[in-house]
C-alpha positions, 0 to 999 in steps of 0.5 A: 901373322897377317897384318895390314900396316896403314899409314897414318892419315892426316888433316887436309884442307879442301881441293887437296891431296893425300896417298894412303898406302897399306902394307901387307905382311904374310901374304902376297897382295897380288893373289888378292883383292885389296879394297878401301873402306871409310866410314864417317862419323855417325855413319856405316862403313862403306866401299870407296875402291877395289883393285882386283888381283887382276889389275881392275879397279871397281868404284864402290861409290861413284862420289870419288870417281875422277878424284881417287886412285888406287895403285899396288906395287908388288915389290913392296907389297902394298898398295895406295890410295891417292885421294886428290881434289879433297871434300869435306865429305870425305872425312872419315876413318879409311880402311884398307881390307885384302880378300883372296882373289887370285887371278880374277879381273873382278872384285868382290862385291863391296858387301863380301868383305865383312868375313873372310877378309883381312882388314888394317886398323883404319886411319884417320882423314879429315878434310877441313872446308 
């Protein structure tokens, strides 16, 4: 059974740093494009970054450029999501999905992920101001 495993989130004050990691069981994550999602309270969930099986990373929302990174190592078969100079605004539940994407340089659409993806439980972030 294909699984996404995420580490728990956790409480941060503003101006600092959190790595969320997302574990894959079942299937190799480097024939796979692998997207984070948050989505805040009250809010839909949106695209926040997408690495392509490829090695290219694609910003679904420019409001995290310069602040987040997204890094795979296929030896663990997981990928993370370092998140450095923490706002209040990115508090949310962030998700981790898989989409197959074998060879690709390209992610997919950030409104593509909804079917056909495998998607982890979501944790939770809370930056404090």
């Amino acid at each position: 059974q294909v699984q996404l495993v995420q580490s728990a989130g956790g409480l941060v004050q503003a101006g600092g740093s959190l790595r969320l990691s997302c574990a894959a069981s079942e299937i190799p994550l480097d024939y796979y494009a692998v997207g984070w999602f948050r989505q805040a309270p009250g809010k839909e969930r949106d695209g926040v970054l997408c690495r392509s099986s490829g090695g290219s990373n694609t910003f679904y929302t420019d409001s995290v450029k310069g602040r987040f990174t997204i890094s795979r190592d296929n030896a663990k078969n997981t990928v993370f999501l370092q998140m450095s100079s923490l706002k209040f605004e990115d508090t949310a539940v962030y998700y981790c999905a898989a989409r197959f994407n074998p060879g690709s340089a390209t992610c997919p659409q950030s409104t593509d992920w909804e079917i056909g993806s495998y998607w982890g439980r979501g944790t939770q972030v809370t930056v404090s101001s």
